[in-house]
C-alpha positions as CSV (number, residue, x, y, z in Angstrom):
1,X,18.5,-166.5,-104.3
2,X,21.3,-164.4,-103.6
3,X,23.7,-167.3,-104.6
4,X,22.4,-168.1,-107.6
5,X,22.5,-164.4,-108.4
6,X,26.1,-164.3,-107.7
7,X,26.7,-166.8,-109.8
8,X,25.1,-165.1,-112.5
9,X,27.5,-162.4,-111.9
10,X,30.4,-164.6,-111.9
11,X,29.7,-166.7,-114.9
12,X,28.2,-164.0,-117.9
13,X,28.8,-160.4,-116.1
14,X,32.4,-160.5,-115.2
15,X,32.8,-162.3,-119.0
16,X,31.0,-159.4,-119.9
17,X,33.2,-157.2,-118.3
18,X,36.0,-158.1,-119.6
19,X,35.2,-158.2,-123.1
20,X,33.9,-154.8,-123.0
21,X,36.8,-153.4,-121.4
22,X,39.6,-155.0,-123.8
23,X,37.3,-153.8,-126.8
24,X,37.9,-150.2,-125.3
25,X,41.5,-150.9,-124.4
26,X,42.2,-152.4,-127.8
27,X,40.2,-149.1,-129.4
28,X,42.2,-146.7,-127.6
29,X,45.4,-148.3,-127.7
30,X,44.9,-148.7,-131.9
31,X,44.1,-145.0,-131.5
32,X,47.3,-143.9,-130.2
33,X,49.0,-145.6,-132.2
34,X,47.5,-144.5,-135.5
35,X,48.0,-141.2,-133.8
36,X,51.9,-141.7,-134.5
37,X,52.6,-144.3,-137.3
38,X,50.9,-145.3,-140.3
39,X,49.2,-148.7,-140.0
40,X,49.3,-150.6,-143.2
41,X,46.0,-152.2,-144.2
42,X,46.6,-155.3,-142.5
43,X,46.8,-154.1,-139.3
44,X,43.2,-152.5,-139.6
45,X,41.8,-155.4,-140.5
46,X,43.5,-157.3,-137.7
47,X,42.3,-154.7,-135.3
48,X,38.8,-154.0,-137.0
49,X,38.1,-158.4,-137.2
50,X,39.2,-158.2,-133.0
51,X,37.5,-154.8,-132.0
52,X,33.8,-156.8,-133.7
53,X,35.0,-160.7,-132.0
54,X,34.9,-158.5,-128.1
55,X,32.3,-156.3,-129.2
56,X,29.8,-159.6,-130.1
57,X,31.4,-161.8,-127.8
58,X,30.5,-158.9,-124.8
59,X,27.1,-158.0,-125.8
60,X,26.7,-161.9,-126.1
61,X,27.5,-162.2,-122.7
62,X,25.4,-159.2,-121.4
63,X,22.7,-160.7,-123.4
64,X,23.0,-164.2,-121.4
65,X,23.5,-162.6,-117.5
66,X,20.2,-160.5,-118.2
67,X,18.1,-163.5,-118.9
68,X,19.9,-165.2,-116.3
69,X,19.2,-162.6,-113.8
70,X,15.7,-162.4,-115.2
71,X,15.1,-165.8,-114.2
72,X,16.6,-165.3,-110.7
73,X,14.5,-162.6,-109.4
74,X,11.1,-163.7,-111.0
């Protein structure tokens, strides 16, 4: 059991991980740069259509390891 619960981990939670993490890297990051420049509209949609992609792609991912892990320790 404790395999296949480490697997779990290793296929959907780390993907998980680090969707969530570039989402708030790439929000912070667009931050500080608004912060000093003026970003032309472009570059918000750019960031805005990438922010949504990690944000659906992690909760997606978080969605999967929970049934997963659901399954495991039933």
């Amino acid at each position: 059991m404790l395999s296949a619960f480490q697997g779990a981990i290793e296929g959907n939670y780390r993907y998980y991980q680090y969707y969530a993490n570039a989402f708030v890297a790439l929000v912070a990051a667009f931050a500080s740069y608004v912060a000093r420049n003026e970003p032309s509209r472009w570059a918000w949609s750019l960031v805005i259509v990438v922010a949504l992609i990690l944000l659906v792609a992690s909760r997606n991912e978080l969605d999967k390891f929970n049934g997963r892990a659901e399954v495991i320790t039933k």
